[in-house]
PDB file of N, CA, C and O in Angstrom:
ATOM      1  N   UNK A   1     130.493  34.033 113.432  1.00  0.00           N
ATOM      2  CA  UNK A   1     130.723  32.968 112.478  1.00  0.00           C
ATOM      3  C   UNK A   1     131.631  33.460 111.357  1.00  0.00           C
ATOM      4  O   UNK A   1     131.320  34.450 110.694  1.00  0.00           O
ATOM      5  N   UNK A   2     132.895  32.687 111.116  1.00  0.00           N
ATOM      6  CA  UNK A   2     133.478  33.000 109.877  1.00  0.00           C
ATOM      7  C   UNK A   2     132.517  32.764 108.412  1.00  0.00           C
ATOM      8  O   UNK A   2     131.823  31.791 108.118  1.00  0.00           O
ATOM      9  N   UNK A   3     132.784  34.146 107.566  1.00  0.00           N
ATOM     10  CA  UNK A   3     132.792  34.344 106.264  1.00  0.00           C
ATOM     11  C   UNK A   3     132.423  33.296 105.354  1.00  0.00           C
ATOM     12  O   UNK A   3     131.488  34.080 105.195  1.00  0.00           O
ATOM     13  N   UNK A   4     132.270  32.600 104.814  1.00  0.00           N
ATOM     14  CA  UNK A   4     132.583  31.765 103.953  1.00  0.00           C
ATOM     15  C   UNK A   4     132.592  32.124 102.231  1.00  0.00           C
ATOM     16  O   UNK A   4     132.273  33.185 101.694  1.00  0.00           O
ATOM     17  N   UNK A   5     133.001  31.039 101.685  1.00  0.00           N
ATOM     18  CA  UNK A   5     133.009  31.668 100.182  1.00  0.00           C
ATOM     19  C   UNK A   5     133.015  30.978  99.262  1.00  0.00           C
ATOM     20  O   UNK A   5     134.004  30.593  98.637  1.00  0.00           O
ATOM     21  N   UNK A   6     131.326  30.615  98.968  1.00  0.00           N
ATOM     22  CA  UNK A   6     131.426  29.609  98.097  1.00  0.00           C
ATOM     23  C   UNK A   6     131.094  29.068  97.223  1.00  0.00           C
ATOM     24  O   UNK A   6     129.955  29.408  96.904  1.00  0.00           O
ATOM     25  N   UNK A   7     131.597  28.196  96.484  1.00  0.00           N
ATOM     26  CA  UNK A   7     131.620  27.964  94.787  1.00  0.00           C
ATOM     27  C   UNK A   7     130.817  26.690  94.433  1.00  0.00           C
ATOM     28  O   UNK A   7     130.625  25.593  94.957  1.00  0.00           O
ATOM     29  N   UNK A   8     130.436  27.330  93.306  1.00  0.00           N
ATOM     30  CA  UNK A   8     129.232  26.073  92.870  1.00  0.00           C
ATOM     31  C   UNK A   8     130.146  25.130  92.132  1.00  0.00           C
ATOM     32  O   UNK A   8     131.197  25.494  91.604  1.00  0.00           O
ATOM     33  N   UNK A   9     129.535  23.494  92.126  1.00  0.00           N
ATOM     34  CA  UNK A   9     130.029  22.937  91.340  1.00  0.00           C
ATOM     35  C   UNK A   9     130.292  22.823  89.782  1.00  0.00           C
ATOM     36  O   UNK A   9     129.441  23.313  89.039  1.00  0.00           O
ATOM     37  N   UNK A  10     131.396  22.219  89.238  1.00  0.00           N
ATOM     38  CA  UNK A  10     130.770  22.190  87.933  1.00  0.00           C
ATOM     39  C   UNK A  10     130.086  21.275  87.431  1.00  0.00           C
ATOM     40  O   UNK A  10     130.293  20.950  86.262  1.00  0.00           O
ATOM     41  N   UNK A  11     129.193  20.701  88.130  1.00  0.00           N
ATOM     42  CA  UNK A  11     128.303  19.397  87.668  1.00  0.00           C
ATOM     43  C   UNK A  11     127.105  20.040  87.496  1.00  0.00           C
ATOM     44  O   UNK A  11     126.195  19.531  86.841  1.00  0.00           O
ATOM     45  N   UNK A  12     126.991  21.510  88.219  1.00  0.00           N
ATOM     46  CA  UNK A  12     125.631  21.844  88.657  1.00  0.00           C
ATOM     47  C   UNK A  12     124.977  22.238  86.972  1.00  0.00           C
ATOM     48  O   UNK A  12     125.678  22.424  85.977  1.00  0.00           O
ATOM     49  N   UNK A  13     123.373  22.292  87.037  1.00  0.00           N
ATOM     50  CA  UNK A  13     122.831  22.608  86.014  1.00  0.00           C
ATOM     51  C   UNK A  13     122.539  23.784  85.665  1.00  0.00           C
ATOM     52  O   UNK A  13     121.814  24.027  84.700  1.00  0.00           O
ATOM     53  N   UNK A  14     123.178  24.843  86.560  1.00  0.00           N
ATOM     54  CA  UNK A  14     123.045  26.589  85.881  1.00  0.00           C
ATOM     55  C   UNK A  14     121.914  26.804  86.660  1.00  0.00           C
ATOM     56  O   UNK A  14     122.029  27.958  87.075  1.00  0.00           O
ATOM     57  N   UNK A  15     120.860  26.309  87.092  1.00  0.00           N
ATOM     58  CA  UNK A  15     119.450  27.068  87.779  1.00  0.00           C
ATOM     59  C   UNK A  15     119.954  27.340  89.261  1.00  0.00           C
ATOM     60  O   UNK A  15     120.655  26.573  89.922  1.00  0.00           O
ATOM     61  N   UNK A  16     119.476  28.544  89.646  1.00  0.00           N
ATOM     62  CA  UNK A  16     120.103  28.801  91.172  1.00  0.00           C
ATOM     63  C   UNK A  16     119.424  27.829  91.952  1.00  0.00           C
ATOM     64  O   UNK A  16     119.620  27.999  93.155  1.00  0.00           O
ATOM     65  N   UNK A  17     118.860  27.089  91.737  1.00  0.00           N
ATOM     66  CA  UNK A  17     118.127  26.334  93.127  1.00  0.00           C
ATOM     67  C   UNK A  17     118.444  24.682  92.739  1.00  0.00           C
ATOM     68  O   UNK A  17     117.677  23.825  93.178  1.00  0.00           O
ATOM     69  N   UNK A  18     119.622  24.296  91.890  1.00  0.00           N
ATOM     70  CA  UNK A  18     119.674  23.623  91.813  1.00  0.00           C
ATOM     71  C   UNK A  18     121.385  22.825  91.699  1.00  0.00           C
ATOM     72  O   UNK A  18     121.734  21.785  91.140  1.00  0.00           O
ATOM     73  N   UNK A  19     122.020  23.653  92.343  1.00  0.00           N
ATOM     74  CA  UNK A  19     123.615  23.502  92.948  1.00  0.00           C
ATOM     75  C   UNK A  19     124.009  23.108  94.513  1.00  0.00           C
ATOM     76  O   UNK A  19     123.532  23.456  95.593  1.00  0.00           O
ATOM     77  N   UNK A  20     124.982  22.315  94.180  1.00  0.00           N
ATOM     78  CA  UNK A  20     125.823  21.927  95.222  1.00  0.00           C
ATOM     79  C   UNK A  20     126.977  23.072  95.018  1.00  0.00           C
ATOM     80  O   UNK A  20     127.546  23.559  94.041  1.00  0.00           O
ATOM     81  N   UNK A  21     127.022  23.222  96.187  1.00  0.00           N
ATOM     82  CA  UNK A  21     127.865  24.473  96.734  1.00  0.00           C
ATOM     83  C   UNK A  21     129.282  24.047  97.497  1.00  0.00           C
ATOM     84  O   UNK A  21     129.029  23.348  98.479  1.00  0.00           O
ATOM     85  N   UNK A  22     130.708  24.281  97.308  1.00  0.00           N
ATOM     86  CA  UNK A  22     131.938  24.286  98.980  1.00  0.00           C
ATOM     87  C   UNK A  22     132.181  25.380  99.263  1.00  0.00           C
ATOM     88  O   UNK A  22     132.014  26.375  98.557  1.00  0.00           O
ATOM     89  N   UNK A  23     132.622  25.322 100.376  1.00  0.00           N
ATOM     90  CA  UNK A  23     133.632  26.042 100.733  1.00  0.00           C
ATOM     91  C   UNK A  23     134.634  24.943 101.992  1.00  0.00           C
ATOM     92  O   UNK A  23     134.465  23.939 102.684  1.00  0.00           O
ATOM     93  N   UNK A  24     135.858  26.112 101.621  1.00  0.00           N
ATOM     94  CA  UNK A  24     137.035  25.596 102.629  1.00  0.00           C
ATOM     95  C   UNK A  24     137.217  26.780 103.699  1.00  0.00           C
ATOM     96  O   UNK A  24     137.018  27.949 103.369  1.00  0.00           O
ATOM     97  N   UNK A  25     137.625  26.400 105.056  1.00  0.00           N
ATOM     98  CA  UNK A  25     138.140  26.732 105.962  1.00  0.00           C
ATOM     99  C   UNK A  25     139.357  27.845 105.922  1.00  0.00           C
ATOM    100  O   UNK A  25     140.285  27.172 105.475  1.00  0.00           O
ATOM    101  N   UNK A  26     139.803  29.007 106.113  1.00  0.00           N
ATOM    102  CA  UNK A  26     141.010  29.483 105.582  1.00  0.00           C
ATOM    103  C   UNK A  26     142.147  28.224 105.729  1.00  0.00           C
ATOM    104  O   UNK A  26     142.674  27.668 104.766  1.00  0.00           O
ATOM    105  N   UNK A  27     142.412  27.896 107.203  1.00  0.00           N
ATOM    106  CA  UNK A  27     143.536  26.655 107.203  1.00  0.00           C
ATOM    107  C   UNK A  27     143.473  25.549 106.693  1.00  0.00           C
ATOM    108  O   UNK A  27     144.344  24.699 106.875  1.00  0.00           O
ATOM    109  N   UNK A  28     142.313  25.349 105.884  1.00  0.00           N
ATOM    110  CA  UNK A  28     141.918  24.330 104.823  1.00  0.00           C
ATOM    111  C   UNK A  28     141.792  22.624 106.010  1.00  0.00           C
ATOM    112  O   UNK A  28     141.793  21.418 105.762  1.00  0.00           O
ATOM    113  N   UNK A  29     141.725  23.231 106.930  1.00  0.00           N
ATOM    114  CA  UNK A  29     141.256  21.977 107.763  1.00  0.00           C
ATOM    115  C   UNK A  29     139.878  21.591 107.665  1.00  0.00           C
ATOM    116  O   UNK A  29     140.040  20.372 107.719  1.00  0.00           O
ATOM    117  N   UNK A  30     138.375  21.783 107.538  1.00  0.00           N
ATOM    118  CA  UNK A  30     137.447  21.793 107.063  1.00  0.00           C
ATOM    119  C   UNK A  30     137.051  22.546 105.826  1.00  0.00           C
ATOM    120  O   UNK A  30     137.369  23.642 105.366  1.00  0.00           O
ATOM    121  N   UNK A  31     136.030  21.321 105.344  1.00  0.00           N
ATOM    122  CA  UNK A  31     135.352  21.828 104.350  1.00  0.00           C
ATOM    123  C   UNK A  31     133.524  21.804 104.392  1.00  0.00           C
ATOM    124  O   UNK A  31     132.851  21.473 105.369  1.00  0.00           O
ATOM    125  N   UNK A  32     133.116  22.154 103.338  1.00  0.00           N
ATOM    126  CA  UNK A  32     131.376  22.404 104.317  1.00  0.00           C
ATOM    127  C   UNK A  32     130.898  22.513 102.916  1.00  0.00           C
ATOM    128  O   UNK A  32     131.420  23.132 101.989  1.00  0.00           O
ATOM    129  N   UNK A  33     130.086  21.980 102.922  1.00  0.00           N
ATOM    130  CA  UNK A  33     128.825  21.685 101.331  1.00  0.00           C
ATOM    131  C   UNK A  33     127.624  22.383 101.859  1.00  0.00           C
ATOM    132  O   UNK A  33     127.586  22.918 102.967  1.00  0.00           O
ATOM    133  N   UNK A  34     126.751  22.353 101.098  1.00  0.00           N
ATOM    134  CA  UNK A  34     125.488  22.753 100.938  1.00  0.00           C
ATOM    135  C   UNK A  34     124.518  22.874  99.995  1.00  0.00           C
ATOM    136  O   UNK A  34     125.356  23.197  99.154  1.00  0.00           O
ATOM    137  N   UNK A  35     123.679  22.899  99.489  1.00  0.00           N
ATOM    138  CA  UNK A  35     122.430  22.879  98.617  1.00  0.00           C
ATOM    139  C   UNK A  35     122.275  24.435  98.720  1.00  0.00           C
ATOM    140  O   UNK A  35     122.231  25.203  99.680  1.00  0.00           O
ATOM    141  N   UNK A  36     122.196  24.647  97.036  1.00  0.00           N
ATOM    142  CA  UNK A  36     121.570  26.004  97.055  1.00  0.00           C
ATOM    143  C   UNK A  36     120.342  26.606  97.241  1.00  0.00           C
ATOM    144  O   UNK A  36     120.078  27.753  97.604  1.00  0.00           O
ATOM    145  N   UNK A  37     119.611  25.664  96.939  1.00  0.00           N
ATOM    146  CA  UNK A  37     118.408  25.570  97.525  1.00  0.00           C
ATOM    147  C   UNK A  37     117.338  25.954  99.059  1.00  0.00           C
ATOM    148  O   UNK A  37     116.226  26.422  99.303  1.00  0.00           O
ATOM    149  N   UNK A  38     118.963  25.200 100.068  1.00  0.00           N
ATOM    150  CA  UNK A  38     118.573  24.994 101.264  1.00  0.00           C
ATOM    151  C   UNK A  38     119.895  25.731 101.715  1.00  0.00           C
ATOM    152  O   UNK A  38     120.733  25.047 102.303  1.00  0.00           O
ATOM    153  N   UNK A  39     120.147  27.030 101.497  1.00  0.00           N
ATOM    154  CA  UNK A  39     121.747  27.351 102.108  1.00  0.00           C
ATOM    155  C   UNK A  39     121.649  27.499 103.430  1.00  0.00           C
ATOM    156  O   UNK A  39     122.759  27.600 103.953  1.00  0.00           O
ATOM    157  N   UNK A  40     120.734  27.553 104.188  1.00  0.00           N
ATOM    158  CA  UNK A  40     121.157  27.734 106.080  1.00  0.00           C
ATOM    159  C   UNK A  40     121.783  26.075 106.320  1.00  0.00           C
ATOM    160  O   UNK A  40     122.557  25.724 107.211  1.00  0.00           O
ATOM    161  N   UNK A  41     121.248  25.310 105.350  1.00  0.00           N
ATOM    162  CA  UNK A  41     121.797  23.923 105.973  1.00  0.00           C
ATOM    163  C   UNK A  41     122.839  23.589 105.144  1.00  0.00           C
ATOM    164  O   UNK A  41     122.796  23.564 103.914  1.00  0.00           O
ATOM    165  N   UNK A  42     124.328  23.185 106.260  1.00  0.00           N
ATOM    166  CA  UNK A  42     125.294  23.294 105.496  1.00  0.00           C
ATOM    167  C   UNK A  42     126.208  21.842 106.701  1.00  0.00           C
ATOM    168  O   UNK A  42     126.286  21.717 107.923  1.00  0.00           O
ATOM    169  N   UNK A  43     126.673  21.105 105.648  1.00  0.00           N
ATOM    170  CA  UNK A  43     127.190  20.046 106.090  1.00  0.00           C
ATOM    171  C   UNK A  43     128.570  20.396 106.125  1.00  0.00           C
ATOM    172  O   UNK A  43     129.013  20.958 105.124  1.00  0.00           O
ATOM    173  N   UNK A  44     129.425  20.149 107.190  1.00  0.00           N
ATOM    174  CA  UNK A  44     130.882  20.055 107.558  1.00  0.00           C
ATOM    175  C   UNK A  44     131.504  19.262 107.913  1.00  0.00           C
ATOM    176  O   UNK A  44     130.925  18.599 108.774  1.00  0.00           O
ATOM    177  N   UNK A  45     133.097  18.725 107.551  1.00  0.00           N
ATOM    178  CA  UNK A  45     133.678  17.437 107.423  1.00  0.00           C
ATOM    179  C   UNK A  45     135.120  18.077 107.398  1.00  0.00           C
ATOM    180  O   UNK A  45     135.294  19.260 107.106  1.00  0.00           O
ATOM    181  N   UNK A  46     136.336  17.042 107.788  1.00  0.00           N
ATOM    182  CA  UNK A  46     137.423  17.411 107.688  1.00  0.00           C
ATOM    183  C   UNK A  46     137.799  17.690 106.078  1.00  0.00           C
ATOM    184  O   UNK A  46     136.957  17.566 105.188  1.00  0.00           O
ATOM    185  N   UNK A  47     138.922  18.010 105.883  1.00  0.00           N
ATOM    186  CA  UNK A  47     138.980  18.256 104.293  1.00  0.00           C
ATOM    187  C   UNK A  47     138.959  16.460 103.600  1.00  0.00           C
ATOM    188  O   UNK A  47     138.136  15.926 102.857  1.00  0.00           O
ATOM    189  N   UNK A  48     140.011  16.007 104.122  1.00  0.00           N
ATOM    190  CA  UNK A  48     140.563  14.717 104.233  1.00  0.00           C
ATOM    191  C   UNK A  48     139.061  13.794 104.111  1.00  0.00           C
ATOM    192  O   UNK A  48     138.746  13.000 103.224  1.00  0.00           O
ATOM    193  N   UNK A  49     138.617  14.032 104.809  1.00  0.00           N
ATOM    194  CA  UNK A  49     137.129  13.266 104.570  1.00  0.00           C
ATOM    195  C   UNK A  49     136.278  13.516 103.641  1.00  0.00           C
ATOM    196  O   UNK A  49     135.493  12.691 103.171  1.00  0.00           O
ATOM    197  N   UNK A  50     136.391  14.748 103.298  1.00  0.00           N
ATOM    198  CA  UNK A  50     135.557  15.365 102.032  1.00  0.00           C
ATOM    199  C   UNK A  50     136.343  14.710 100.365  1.00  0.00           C
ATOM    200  O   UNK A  50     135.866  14.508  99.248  1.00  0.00           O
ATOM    201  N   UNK A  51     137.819  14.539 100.996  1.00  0.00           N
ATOM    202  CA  UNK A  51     138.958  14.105  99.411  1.00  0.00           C
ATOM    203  C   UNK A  51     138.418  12.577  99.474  1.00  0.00           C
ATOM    204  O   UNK A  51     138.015  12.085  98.420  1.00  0.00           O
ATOM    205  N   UNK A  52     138.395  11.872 100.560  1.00  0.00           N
ATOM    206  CA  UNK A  52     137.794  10.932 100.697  1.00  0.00           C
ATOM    207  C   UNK A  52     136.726  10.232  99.730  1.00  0.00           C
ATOM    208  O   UNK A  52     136.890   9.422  98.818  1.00  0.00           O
ATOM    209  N   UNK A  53     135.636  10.800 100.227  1.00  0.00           N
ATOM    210  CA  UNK A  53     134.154  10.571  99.333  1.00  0.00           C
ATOM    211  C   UNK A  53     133.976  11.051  98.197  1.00  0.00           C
ATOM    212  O   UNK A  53     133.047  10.595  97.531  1.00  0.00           O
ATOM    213  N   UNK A  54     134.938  12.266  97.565  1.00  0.00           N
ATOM    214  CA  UNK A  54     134.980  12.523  96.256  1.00  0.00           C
ATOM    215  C   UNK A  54     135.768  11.615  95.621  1.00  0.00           C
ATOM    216  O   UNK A  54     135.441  11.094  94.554  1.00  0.00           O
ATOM    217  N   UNK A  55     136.921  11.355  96.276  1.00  0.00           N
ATOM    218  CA  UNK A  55     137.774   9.811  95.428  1.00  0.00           C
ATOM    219  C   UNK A  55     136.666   8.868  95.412  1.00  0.00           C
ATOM    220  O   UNK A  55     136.435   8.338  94.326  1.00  0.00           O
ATOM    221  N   UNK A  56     135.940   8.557  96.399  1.00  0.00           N
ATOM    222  CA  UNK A  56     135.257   7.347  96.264  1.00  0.00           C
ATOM    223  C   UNK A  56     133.913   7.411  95.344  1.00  0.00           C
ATOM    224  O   UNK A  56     133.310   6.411  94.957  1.00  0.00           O
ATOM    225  N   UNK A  57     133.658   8.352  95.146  1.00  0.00           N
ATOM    226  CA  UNK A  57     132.209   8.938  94.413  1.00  0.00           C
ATOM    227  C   UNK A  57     133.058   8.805  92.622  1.00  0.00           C
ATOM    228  O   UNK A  57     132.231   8.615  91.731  1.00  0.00           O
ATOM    229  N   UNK A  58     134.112   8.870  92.285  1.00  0.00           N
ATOM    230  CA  UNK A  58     134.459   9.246  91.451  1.00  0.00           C
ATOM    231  C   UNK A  58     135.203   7.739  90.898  1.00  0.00           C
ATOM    232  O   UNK A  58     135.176   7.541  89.683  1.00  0.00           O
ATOM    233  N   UNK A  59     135.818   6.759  91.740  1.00  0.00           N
ATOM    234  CA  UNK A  59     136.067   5.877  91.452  1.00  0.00           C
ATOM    235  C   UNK A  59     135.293   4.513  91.740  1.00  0.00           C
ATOM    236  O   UNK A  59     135.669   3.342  91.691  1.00  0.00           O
ATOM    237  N   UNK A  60     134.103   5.089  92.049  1.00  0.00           N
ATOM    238  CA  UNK A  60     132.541   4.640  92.028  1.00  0.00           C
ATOM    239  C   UNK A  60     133.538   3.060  92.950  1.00  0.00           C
ATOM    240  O   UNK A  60     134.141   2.180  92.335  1.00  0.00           O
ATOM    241  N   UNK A  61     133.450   3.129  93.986  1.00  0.00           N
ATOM    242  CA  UNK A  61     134.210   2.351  95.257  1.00  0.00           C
ATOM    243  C   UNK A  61     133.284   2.199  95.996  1.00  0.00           C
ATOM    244  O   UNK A  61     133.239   1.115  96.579  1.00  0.00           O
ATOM    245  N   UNK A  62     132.238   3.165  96.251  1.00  0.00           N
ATOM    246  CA  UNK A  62     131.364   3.317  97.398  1.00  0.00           C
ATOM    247  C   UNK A  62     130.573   2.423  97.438  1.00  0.00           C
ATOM    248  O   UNK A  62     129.929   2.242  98.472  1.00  0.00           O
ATOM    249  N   UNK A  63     130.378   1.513  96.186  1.00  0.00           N
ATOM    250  CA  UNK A  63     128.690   0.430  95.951  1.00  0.00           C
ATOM    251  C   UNK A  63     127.939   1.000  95.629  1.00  0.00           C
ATOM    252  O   UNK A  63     126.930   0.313  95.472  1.00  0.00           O
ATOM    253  N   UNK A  64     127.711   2.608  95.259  1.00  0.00           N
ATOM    254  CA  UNK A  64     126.837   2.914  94.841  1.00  0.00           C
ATOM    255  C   UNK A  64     126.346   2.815  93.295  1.00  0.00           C
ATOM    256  O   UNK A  64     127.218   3.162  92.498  1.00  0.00           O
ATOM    257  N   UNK A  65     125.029   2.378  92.684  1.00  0.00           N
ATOM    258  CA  UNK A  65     124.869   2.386  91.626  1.00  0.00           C
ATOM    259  C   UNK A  65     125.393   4.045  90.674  1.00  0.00           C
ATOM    260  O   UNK A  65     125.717   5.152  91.106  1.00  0.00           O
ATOM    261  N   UNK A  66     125.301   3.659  89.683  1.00  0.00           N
ATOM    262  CA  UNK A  66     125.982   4.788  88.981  1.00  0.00           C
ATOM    263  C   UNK A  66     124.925   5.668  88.580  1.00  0.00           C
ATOM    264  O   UNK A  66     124.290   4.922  87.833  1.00  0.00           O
ATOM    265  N   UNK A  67     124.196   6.983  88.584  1.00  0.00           N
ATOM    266  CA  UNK A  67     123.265   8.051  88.163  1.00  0.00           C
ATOM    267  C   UNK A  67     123.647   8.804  87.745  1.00  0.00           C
ATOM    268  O   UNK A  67     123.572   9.868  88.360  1.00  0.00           O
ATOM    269  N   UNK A  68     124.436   8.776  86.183  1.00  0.00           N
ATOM    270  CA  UNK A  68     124.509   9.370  85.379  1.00  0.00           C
ATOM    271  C   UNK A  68     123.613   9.821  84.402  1.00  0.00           C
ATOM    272  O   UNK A  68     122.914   8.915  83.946  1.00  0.00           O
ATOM    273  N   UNK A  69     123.411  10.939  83.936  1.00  0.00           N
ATOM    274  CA  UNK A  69     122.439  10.912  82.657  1.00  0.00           C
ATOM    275  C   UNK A  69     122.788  11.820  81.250  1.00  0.00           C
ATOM    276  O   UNK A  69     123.788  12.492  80.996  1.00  0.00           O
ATOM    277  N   UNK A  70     122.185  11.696  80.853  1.00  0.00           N
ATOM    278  CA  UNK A  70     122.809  12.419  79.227  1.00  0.00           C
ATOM    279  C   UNK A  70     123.809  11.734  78.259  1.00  0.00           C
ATOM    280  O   UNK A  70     124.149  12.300  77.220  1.00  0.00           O
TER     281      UNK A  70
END
């Protein structure tokens, strides 16, 4: 299995068990999330699909209600 190498978000709240994690592919053709929490389980998607749902998460497109706090 390739290496991976990967970076917490900056949304996360600083506690190790409580980050969303990426990494990219060297050819940047996939990308792969995960919970720090739960790191053997790790979700993978084209990159393109991942730019996808972050545009859409971000320009709140998806229908999803908004869960912001602070």
């Amino acid at each position: 299995m390739v290496q991976l190498r990967w970076q917490k978000s900056s949304y996360s709240e600083g506690g190790a068990d409580t980050c969303v994690e990426i990494a990219a592919a060297l050819n940047a053709s996939r990308a792969y999330l995960r919970e720090s929490a739960t790191p053997e389980t790790v979700i993978a998607a084209t990159s393109a699909a991942l730019h996808a749902l972050i545009g859409g998460i971000k320009g709140e497109t998806l229908g999803l209600a908004s869960r912001r706090t602070g």
